[in-house]
Biotite code that builds the C-alpha atoms (Angstrom):
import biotite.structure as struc

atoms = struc.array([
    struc.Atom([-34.395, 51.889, -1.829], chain_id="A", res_id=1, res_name="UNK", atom_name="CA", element="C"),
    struc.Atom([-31.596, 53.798, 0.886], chain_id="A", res_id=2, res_name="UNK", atom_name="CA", element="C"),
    struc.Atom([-33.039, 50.953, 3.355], chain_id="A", res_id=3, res_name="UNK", atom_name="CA", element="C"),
    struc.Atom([-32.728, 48.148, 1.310], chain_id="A", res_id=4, res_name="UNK", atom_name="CA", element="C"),
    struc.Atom([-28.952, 49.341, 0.891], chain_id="A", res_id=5, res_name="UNK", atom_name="CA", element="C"),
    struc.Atom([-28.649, 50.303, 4.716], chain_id="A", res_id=6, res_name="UNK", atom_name="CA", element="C"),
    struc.Atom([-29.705, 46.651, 5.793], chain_id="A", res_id=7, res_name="UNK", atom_name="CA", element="C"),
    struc.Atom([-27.560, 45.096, 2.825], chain_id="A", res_id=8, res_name="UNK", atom_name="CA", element="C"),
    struc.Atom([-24.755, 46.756, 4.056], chain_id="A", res_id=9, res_name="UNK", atom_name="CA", element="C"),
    struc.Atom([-24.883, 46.252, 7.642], chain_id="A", res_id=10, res_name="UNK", atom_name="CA", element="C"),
    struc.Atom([-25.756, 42.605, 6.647], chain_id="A", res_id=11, res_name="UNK", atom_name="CA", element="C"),
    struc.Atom([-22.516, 42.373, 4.863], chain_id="A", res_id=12, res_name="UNK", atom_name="CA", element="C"),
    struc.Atom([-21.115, 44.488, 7.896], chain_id="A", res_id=13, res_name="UNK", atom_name="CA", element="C"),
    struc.Atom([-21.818, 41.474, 10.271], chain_id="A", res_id=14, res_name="UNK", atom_name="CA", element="C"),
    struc.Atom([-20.772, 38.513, 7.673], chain_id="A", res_id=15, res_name="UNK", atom_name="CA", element="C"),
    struc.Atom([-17.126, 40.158, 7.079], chain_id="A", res_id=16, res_name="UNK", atom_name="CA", element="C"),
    struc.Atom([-16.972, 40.314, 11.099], chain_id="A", res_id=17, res_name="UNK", atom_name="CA", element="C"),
    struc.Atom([-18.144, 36.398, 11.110], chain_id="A", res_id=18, res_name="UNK", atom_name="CA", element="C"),
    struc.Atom([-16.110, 35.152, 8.189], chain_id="A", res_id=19, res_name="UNK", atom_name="CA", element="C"),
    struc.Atom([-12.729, 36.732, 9.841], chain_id="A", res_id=20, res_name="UNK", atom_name="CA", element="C"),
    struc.Atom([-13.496, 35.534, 13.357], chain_id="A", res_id=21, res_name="UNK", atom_name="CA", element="C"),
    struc.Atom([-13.707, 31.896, 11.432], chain_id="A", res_id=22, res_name="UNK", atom_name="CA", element="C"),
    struc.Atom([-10.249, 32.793, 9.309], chain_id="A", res_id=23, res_name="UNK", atom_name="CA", element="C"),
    struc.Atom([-8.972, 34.010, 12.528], chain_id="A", res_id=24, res_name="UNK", atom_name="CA", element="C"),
    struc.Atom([-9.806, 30.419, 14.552], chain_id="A", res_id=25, res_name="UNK", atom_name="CA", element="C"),
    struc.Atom([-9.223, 27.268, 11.267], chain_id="A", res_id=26, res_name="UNK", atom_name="CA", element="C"),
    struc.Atom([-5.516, 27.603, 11.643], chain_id="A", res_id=27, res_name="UNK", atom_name="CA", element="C"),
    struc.Atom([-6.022, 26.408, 15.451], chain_id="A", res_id=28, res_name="UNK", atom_name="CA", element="C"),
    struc.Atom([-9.001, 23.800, 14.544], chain_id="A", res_id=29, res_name="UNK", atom_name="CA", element="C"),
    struc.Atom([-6.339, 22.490, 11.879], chain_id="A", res_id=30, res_name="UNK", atom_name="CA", element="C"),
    struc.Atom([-3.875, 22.572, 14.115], chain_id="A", res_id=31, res_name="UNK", atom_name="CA", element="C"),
    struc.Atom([-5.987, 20.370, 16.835], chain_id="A", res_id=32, res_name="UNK", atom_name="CA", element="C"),
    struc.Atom([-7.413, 17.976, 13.939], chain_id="A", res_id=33, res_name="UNK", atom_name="CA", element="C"),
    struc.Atom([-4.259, 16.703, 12.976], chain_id="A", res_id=34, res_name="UNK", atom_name="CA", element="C"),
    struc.Atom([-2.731, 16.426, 16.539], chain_id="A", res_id=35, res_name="UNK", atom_name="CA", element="C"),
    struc.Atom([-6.204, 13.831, 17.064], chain_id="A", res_id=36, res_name="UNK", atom_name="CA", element="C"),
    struc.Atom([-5.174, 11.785, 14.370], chain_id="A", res_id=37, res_name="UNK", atom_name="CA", element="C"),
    struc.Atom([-1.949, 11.509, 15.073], chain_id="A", res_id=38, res_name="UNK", atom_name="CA", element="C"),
    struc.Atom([-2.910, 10.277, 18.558], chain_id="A", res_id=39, res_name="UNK", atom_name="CA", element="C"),
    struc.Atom([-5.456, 8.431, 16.774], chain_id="A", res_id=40, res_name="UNK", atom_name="CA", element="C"),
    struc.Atom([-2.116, 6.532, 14.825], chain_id="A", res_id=41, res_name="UNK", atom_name="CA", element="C"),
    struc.Atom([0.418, 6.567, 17.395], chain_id="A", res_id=42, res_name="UNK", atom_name="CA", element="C"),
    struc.Atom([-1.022, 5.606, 20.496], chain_id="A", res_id=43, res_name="UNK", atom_name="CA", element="C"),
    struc.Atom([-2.233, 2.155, 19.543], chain_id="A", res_id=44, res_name="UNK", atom_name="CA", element="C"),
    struc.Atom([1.219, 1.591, 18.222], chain_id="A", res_id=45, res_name="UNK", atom_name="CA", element="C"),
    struc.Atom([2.813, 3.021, 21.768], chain_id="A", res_id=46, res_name="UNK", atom_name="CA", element="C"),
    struc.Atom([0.244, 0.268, 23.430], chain_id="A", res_id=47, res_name="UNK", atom_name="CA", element="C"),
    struc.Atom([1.234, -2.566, 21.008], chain_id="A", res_id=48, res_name="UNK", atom_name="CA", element="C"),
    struc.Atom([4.869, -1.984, 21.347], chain_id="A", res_id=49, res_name="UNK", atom_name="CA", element="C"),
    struc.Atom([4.419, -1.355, 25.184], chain_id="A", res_id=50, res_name="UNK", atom_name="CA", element="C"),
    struc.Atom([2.157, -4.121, 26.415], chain_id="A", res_id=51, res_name="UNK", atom_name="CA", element="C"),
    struc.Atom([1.215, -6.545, 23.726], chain_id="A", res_id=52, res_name="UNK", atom_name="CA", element="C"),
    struc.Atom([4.910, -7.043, 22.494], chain_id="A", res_id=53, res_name="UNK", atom_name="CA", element="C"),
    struc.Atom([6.628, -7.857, 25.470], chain_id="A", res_id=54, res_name="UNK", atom_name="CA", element="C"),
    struc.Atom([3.540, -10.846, 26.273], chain_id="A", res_id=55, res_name="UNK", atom_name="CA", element="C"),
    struc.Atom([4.255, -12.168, 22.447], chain_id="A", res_id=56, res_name="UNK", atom_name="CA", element="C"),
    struc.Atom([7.643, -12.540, 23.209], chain_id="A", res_id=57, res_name="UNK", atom_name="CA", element="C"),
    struc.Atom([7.470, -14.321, 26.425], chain_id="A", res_id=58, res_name="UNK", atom_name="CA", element="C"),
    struc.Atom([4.882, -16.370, 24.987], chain_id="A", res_id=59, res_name="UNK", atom_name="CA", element="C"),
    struc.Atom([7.157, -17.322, 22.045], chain_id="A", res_id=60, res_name="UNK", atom_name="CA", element="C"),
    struc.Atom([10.359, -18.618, 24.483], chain_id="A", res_id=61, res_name="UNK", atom_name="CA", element="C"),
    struc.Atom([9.341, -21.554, 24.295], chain_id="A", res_id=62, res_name="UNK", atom_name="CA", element="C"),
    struc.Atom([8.897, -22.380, 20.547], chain_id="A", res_id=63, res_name="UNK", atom_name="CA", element="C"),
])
């Protein structure tokens, strides 16, 4: 059974060396995810307010 415990352990050698490479790297995926959806929010509101707003408004003058 010492193989069965050699490969078990240099299995769970290889997983703690995966797992903290993916602990090491969420923060920054986090950190990117919820700098898209902001965009996501903002920049149709930045377009709206920048180019749709200003056409409304001339458009309504005359009313």
């Amino acid at each position: 059974m010492p193989i069965f415990e050699e490969i078990f352990t240099g299995l769970l050698d290889v997983w703690k060396e995966m797992f903290s490479f993916v602990w090491g790297i969420l923060p920054k995926l986090i950190s990117v995810g919820l700098w898209g959806i902001s965009a996501l929010i903002i920049l149709p509101c930045v377009y709206i307010s920048g180019v749709l707003y200003p056409k409304w408004v001339e458009w309504g003058e005359d009313l």
